[in-house]
N, C-alpha and C positions, 0 to 999 in steps of 0.2 A: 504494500500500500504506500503509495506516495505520501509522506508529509506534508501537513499544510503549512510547517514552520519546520525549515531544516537552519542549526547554527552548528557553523564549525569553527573552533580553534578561534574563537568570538576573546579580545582583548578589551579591555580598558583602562590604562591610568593617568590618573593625574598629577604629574610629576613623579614624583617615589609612590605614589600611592598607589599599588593595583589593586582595583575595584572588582574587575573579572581581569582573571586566566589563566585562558583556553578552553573556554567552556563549550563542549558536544555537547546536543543535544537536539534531535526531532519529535514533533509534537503530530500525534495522528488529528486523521478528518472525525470530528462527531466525537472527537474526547473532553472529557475534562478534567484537565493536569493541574495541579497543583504544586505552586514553587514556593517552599517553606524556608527559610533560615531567617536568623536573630537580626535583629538591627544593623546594617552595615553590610549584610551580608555579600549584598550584590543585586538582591531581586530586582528593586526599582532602573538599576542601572539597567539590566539585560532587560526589561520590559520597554524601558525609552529609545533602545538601540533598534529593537523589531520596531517600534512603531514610527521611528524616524525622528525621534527631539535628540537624542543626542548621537555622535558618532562615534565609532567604533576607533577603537587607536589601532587593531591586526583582527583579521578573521573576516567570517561572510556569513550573511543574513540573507535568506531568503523564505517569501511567503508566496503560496501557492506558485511555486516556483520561480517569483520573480524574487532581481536582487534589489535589496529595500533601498540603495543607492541610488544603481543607475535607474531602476524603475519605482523611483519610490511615488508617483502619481498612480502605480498602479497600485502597491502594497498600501500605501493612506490610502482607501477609498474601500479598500477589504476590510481595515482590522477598526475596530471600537474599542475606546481607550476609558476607562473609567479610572482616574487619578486616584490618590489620597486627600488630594487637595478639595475644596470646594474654589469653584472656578468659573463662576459664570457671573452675569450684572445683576448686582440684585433688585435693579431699577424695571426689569421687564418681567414681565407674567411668565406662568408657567409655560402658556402657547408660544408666545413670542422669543421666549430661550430658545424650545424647541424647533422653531422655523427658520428662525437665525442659524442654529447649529448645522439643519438639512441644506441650509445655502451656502453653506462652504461647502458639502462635497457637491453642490449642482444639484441638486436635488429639491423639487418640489413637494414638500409634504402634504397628501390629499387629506382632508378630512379623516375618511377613513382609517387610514394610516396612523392618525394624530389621535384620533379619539381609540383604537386598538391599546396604545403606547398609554395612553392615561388610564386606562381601565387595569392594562396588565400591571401596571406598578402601583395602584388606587391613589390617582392625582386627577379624579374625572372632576371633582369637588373642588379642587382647588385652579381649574385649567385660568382662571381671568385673575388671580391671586397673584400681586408681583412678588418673586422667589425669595426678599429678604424679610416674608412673614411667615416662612414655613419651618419646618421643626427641623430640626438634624436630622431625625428619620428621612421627612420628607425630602428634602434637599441632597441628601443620598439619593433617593429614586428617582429625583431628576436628571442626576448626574449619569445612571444609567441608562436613561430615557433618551438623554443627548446623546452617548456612547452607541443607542441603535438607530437613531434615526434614520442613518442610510443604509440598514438589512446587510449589517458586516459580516462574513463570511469568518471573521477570527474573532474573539471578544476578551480582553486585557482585564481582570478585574484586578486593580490593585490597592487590596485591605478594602473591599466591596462594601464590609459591613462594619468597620470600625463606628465607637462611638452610637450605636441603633440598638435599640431592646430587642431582647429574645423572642418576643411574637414578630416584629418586623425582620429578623435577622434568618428566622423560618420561613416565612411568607418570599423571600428571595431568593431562598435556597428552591424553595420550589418553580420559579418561573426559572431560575438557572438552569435547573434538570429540565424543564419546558424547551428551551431553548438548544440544548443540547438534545433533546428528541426531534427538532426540529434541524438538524443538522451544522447548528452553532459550534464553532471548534471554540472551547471556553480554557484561559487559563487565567489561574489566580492564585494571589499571593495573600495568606491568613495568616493574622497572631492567634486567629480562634482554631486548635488543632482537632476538637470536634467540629469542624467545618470542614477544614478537608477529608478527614475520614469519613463524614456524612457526604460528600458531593463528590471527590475526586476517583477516576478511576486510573490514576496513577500519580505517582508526586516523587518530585525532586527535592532533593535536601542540598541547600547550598551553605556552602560558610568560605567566609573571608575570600569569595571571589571563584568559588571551586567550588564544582557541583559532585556531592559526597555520594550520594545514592539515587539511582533511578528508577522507580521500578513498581510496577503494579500494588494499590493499595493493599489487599488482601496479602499476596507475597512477602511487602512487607513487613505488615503486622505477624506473620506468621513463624519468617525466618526469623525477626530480632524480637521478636513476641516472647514473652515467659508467663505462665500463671503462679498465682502464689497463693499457700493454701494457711491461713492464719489458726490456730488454736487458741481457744481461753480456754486458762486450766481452771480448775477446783482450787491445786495447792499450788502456788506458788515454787519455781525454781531458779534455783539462780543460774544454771548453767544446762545445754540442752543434754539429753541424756547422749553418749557415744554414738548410738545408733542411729541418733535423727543428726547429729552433728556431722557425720560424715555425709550426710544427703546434704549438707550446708546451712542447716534450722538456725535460725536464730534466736534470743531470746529480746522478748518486749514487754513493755509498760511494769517493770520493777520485776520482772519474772512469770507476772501474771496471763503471759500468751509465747509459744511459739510458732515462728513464721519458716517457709520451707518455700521458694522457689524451684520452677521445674519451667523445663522447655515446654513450648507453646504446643506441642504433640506430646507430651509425655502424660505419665499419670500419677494421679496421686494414692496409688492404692499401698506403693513400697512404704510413703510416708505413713499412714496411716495402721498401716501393720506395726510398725517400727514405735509408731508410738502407745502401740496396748501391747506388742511386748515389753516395752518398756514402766508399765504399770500408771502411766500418766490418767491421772482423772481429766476428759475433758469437758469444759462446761459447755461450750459452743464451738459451733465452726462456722469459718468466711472463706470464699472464696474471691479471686480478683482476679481479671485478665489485663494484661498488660493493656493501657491504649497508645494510640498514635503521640501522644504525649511523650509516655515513659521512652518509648523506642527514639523519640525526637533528640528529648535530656539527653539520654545516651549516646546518639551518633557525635554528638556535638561536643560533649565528654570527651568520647574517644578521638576525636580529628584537632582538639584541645592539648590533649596528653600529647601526639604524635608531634605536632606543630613545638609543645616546649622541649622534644625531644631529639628536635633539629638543630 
C-alpha cells in the first residue's frame, strides 16, 4: 500500500540544537497514527515540516506522493492543520472564520457544506456568534472546522483536545473515528495517553528528535505490556516469602500487600500457588494491566538511561 505520508532521513536544527534526526517514517491511507513524546520532543517540529510552515535542514517529505517543496500547492491543499494555538480573529462569526478559511484554499463553501461542519462539531447554535465569545471547548471545534473546510485528504491534529472537558474530548474522538471511516488519513499528537490508545491504530514514540518505536497499538501494548497481580494480606510481612520473591513480589503499604508483575501473556497461577504454599492469609486481590501510559514512562526511561550512557 502506498503511503499517504512517506519521511525519510527528515533533519532539523537550529544551530547546535537538533530538533529531529533522521527521522523514517510512513503513514498509511485510512489510518490513525499517533505521534506521542514529552515536551520538546520533536512532534510539533515534524508536523510543520509535512505541512509546509517550517523547513527541513536534510531529508524529504512527501504526501500522496508529492514533495511538500517542490509541490507544496499540491501537498497544502491535501493536508488540514489543527494547531495548538488558537488562531483565528476573534472579531468574525463563526460562519465568516469559516469562509474566510475555505478562500485561501479556492474554495467556495456551499451552504450545505457549512451547515454539515456546524452540526458535526455542534456550533449550529453558535454559527452568527463572533468567535471571541465562545468557550475553549468551542473554539477548539472551530479550529477543526477551519482544518476541514477544504475535504483534506490528511488531517494534522496537534494536542486536538488540550484544555476541553471529558464529554467534549469524547464527542471528538468520535467524529475523528467518523472521519477516519470516511477515509481521513488522521494523525495526532496527545499528552492524553488514553486518547491515543482509544483512537490510534498505530503510534510513534519520539524523544529528543528520534523516533523510538513504531508500531501497531495492540503490538504495543502487548510486547512492552506486563500485568500485575496485587495481594492484601491478613498479616502483615515485612519481606516476600522466597518463593514469591524469586517470581520478583514485592512488598507494599508497610507489608500489608504483595505485588508480583508478569508479562502481558503470562499467568498468574505460578504466583498464586507460591503464595498458599507459602501459608500467606490473603485478604483480597487486584489485578492491573499495564496501559499505554506505563509502557510510555518506560520507553522514555529507557532511551533516558541509554542517552546518559553515551
Amino acid at each position: 500500500m502506498t503511503p499517504v505520508v512517506r519521511i525519510r532521513g527528515l533533519e532539523k536544527r537550529y544551530g547546535a540544537l537538533s530538533a529531529l534526526g533522521g527521522v523514517d517514517l510512513d503513514i498509511s491511507p485510512g489510518e490513525i497514527f499517533a505521534l506521542l513524546g514529552p515536551n520538546g520532543a520533536g512532534k510539533t517540529t515534524l508536523i510543520s515540516i509535512v505541512a509546509g510552515l517550517v523547513r527541513a535542514t536534510a531529508g524529504t517529505v512527501s504526501v500522496l506522493g508529492k514533495d511538500v517543496v517542490r509541490d507544496y500547492r499540491e501537498t497544502r491543499r491535501a493536508i488540514g492543520l489543527v494547531p495548538q494555538e488558537i488562531n483565528f480573529d476573534p472579531f468574525f462569526t463563526v460562519e465568516e472564520t469559516l469562509r474566510i478559511q475555505a478562500g485561501y484554499f479556492g474554495v467556495r463553501l456551499s451552504e450545505a457544506r457549512l451547515v454539515e461542519l456546524l452540526d458535526a462539531l455542534d456550533l449550529a447554535a453558535k454559527r452568527k456568534v463572533n468567535s471571541r465569545a465562545l468557550s475553549g471547548g468551542m473554539k477548539r471545534r472551530l479550529l477543526i472546522g477551519k482544518a476541514l473546510v477544504h475535504e483534506p485528504r490528511v488531517l494534522f491534529l496537534d494536542e486536538p483536545t488540550a484544555g476541553v472537558d471529558v464529554e467534549l474530548r469524547r464527542s471528538l474522538w468520535s467524529y475523528v473515528r467518523g472521519l477516519r471511516d470516511r477515509g481521513t488519513t488522521v494523525v495526532l499528537t496527545t499528552h492524553y495517553l488514553e486518547e491515543a490508545e482509544e483512537l490510534a491504530d498505530r503510534i510513534g514514540v519520539i524523544d529528543r528528535g528520534r523516533l523510538l518505536v513504531l508500531e501497531r497499538t495492540e503490538e504495543l501494548l502487548r510486547r512492552h505490556g506486563a500485568k500485575t497481580l496485587r495481594l492484601a494480606l491478613a498479616r502483615p510481612v515485612s519481606e516476600p516469602p522466597a518463593s514469591l520473591a524469586v517470581l520478583g513480589a514485592t512488598v507494599e503499604d508497610g507489608g500489608g500487600a504483595i505485588s508480583v508483575e508478569v508479562s502481558a501473556g503470562g499467568s498468574f497461577g505460578e504466583v498464586l500457588a507460591a503464595a498458599s504454599a507459602a501459608g500467606l492469609v490473603v485478604r483480597d486481590v487486584e489485578t492491573r494491566r499495564t496501559t499505554l501510559e506505563d509502557v510510555f514512562v518506560r520507553l522514555l526511561a529507557a532511551d533516558h538511561a541509554r542517552g546518559e550512557g553515551r
